[in-house]
C-alpha positions as CSV (number, residue, x, y, z in Angstrom):
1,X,13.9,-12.8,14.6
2,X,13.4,-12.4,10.9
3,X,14.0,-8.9,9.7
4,X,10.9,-7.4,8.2
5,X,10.4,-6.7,4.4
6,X,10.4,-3.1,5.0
7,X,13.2,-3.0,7.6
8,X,14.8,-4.8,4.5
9,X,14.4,-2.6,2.3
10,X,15.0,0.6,4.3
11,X,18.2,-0.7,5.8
12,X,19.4,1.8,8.9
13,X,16.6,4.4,7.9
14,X,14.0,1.8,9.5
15,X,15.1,2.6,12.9
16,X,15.2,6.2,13.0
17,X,10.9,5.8,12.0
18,X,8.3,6.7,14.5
19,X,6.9,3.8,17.0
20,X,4.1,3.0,15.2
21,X,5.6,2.4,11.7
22,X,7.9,0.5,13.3
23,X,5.3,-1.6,15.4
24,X,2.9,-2.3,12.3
25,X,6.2,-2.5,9.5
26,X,8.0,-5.2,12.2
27,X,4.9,-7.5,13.0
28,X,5.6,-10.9,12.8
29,X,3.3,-13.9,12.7
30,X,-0.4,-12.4,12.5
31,X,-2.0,-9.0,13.4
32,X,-4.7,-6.9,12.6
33,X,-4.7,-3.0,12.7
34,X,-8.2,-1.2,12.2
35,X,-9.4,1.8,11.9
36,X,-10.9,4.5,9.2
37,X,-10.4,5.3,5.4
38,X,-11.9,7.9,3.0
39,X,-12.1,6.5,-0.9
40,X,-12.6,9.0,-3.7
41,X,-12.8,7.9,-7.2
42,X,-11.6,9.8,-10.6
43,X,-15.1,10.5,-12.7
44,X,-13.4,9.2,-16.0
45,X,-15.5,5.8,-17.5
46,X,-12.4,3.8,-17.2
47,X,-12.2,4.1,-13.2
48,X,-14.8,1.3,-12.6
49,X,-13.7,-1.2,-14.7
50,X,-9.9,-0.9,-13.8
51,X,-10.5,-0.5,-10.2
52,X,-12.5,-3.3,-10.2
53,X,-10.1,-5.3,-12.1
54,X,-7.5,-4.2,-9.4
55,X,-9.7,-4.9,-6.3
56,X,-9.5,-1.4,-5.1
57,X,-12.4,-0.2,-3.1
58,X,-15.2,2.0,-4.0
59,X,-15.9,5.3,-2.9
60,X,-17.1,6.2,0.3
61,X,-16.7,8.9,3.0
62,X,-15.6,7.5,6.1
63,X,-15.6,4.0,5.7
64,X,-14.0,1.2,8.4
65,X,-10.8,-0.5,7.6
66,X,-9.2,-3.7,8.7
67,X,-6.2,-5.3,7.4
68,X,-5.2,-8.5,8.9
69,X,-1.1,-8.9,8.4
70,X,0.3,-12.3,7.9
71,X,4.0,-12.6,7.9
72,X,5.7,-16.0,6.8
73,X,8.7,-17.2,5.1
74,X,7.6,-16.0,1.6
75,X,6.5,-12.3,3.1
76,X,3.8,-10.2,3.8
77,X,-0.1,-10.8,3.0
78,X,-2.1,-7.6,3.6
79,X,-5.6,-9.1,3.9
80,X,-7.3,-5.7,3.8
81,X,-11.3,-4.6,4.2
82,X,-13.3,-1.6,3.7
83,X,-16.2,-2.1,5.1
84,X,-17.4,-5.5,3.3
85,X,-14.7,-4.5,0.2
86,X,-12.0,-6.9,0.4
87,X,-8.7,-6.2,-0.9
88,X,-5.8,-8.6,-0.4
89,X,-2.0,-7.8,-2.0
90,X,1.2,-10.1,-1.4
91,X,4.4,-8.3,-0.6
92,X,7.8,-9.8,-1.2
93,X,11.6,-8.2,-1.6
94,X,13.6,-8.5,-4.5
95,X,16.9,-6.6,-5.1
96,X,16.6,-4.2,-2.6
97,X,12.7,-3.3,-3.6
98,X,9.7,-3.8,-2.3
99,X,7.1,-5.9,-4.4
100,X,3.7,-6.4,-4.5
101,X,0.9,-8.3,-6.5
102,X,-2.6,-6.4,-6.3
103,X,-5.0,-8.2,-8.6
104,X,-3.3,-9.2,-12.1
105,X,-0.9,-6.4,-11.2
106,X,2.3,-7.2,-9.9
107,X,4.0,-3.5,-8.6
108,X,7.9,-2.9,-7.7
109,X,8.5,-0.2,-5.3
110,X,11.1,2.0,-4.0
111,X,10.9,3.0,-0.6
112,X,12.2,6.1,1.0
113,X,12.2,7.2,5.0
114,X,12.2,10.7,4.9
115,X,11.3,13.5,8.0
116,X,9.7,9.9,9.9
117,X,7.9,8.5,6.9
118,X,7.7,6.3,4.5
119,X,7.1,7.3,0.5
120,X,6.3,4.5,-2.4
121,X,7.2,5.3,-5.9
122,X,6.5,3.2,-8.5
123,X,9.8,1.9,-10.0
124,X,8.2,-1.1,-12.5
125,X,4.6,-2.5,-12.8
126,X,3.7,-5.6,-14.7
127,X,0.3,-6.8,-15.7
128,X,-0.3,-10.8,-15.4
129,X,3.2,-11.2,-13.9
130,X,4.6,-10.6,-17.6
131,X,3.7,-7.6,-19.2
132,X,5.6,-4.3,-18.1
133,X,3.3,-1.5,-18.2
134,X,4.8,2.1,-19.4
135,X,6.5,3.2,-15.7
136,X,5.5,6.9,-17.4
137,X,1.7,5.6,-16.5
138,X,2.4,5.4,-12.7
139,X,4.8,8.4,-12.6
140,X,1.4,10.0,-10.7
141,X,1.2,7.8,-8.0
142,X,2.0,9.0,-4.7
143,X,2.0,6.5,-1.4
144,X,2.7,8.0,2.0
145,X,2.6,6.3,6.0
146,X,3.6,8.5,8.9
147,X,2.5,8.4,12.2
148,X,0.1,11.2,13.5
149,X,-1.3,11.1,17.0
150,X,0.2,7.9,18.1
151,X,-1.9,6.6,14.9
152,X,-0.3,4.9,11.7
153,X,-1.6,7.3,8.8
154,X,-2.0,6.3,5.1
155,X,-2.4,8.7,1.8
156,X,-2.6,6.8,-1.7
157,X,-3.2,9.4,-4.6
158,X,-3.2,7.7,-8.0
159,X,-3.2,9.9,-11.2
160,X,-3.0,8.7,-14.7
161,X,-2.1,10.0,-18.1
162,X,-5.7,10.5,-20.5
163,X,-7.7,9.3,-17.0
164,X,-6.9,11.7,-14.4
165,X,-7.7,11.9,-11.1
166,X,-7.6,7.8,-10.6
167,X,-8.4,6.8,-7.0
168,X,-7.2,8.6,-3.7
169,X,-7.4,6.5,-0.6
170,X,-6.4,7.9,2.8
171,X,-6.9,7.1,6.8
172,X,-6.1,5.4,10.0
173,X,-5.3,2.7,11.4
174,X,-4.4,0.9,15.0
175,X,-3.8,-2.4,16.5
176,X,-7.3,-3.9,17.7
């Protein structure tokens, strides 16, 4: 059995993580969790365009979400859907970090387990593969997955120098 990308990344600290992060950060082959998201946009005019640009969803209250995980040789595709939005991201290791391309953006994280779960922060972001983006941009951008009530939970705040309050996306999810 193949070690998962974020059992990878975590090393030991993978193990000590709740059930379900383990369960839905150790699939291998195909699976697909569902469940329910809130989406809140930033009011600032550049919002639209750039969440557009970067495929993430659009606002909405309480909304059903379903990502389908694919696992190969290369790494992870997170074929995610709110609602009829879809939103599809490639994840990958590299040096100990955990990458992902979102759109044109290509993101390089560092994980963390702490108190049984997981926190992102943005270590590098490139646009087209080849530009690096000021990391002071994404110095706002907070990623957290813990397990409450037997249920994976996700929290994505994203703030932004001159824009604000950029897109917060938080909810459940659990195998179907």
């Amino acid at each position: 059995m193949i070690r998962s990308l974020f059992a990878q990344v975590l090393g030991p600290a993978f193990d000590s993580l709740p059930p379900t992060l383990r369960a839905l950060h150790g699939i291998q082959g195909r699976e697909t969790w569902a469940g329910i998201a809130r989406i809140q946009r930033g009011p600032h005019p550049l919002v639209g365009p750039c969440a557009w640009l970067s495929r993430l969803p659009p606002g909405a209250e309480a909304v059903p979400v379903q990502v389908e995980f694919v696992v190969d040789g290369d790494g992870e595709q997170w074929r995610r859907r709110f609602g009829a939005h879809r939103m599809p991201s490639r994840l990958w290791t590299r040096h100990g970090r955990l990458r992902e391309r979102l759109g044109p953006l290509r993101f390089e994280f560092e994980l963390q387990a702490r108190t049984g779960e997981i926190h992102w922060r943005v270590h590098r972001v490139h646009a087209l593969g080849l530009v690096p983006l000021p990391r002071r941009w994404f110095g706002q951008v907070r990623c957290r997955e813990r397990e409450q009530a037997g249920r994976y939970e996700f929290l994505v705040e994203v703030d932004l120098p001159l824009v604000g309050p950029f897109i917060t996306y938080e909810g459940w999810l659990e195998r179907s």
